[in-house]
C-alpha positions as CSV (number, residue, x, y, z in Angstrom):
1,X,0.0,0.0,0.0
2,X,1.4,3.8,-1.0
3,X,1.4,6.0,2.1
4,X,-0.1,9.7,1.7
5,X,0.0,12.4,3.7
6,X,-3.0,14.4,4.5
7,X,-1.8,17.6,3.1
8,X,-1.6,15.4,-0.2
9,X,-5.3,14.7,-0.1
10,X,-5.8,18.1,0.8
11,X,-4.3,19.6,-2.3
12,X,-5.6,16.9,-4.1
13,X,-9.3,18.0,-3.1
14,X,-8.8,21.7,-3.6
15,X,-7.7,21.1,-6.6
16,X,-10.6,19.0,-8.1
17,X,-12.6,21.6,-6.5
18,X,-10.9,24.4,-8.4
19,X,-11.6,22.3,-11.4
20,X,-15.1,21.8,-10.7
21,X,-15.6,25.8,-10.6
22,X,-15.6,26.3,-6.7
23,X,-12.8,29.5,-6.1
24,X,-10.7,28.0,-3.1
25,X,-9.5,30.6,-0.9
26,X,-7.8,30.4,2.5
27,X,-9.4,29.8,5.8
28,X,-8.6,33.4,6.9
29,X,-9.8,35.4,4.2
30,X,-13.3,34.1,4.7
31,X,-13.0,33.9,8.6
32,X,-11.6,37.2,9.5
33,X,-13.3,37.0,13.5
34,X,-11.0,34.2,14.0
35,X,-7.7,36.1,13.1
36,X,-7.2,33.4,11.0
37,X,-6.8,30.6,14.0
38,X,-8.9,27.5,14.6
39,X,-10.8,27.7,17.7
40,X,-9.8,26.3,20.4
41,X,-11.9,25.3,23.4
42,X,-10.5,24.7,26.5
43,X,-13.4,22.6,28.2
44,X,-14.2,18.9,26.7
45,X,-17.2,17.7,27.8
46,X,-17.2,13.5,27.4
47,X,-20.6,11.6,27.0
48,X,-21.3,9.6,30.0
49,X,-21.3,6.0,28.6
């Protein structure tokens, strides 16, 4: 089996995207409130089994 990276599939996806007609832009352009970090939540609530 071939190993991949996921920033292979990643690019891989964007650009079939691209091709498809979607315009791929970066996560901060089009999330300015988040100063272009993920969020990050300090609490993790865990589902009682």
């Amino acid at each position: 089996m071939t190993a991949f990276t996921e920033s292979v599939v990643e690019e891989a996806a964007l650009a079939w995207l691209q091709a498809a007609g979607w315009q791929v832009r970066n996560g901060a352009d089009i999330a300015p409130e988040q100063l272009g970090r993920r969020a990050v939540s300090r609490r993790v609530k865990m589902p009682k089994p």
